[in-house]
C-alpha positions as CSV (number, residue, x, y, z in Angstrom):
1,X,22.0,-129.5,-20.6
2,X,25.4,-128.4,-19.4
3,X,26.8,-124.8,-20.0
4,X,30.7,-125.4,-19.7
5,X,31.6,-121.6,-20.7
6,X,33.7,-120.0,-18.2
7,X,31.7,-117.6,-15.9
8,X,29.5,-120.8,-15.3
9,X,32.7,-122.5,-14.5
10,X,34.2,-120.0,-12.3
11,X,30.7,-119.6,-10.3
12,X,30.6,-123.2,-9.5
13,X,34.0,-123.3,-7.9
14,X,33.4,-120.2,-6.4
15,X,30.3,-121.1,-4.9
16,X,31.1,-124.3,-4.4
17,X,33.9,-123.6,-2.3
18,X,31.7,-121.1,-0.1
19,X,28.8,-124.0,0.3
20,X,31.7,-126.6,1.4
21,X,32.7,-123.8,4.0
22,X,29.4,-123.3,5.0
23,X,28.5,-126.9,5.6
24,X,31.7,-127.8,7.7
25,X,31.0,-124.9,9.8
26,X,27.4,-125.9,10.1
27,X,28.5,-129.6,10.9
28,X,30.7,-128.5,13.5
29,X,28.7,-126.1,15.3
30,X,25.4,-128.7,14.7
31,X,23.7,-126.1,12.9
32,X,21.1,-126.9,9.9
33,X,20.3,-124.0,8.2
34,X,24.2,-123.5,7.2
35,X,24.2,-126.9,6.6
36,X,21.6,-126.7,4.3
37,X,22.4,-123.7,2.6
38,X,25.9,-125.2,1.7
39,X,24.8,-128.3,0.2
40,X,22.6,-126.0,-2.1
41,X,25.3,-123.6,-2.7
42,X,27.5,-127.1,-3.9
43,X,25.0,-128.8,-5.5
44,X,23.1,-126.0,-8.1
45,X,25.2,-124.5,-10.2
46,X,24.9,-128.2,-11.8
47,X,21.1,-127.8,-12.8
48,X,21.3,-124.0,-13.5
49,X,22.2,-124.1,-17.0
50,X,21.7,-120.1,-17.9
51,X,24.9,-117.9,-16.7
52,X,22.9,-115.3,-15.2
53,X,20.9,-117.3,-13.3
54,X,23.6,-119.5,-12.3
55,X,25.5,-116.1,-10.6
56,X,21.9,-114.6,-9.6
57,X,21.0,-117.9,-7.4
58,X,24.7,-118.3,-6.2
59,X,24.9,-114.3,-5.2
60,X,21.2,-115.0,-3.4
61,X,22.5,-118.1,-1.3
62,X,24.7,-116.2,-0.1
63,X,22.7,-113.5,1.0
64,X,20.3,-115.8,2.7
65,X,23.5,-117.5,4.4
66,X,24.8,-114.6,5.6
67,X,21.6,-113.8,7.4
68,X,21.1,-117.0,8.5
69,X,24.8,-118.3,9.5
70,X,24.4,-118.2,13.3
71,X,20.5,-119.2,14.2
């Protein structure tokens, strides 16, 4: 079920680090939708399995907490 090859590897730190940035500022500033963006953006590079959907799902998080970080 797990894909330990590198790029999957480097997306889940990299993404993971985003979503725990994400949720702290979400948690300070008592703000769901970063909040719950984070915990996604932590949490599912561990059920993607497929490296391009792993980076495609991280990159669209992203997106959607960008547009979404101050509402």
């Amino acid at each position: 079920m797990f894909n330990f090859s590198t790029p999957n590897i480097i997306a889940g730190i990299l993404f993971g680090i985003i979503g725990f940035v994400a949720f702290s500022y979400g948690k300070k500033m008592e703000l769901w939708k970063p909040m719950s963006i984070g915990l996604a953006l932590m949490g599912y590079s561990w059920l993607v399995p497929n490296i391009w959907a792993n980076w495609i799902v991280g990159i669209l998080l992203c997106v959607l907490l960008w547009f979404h970080h101050g509402e």
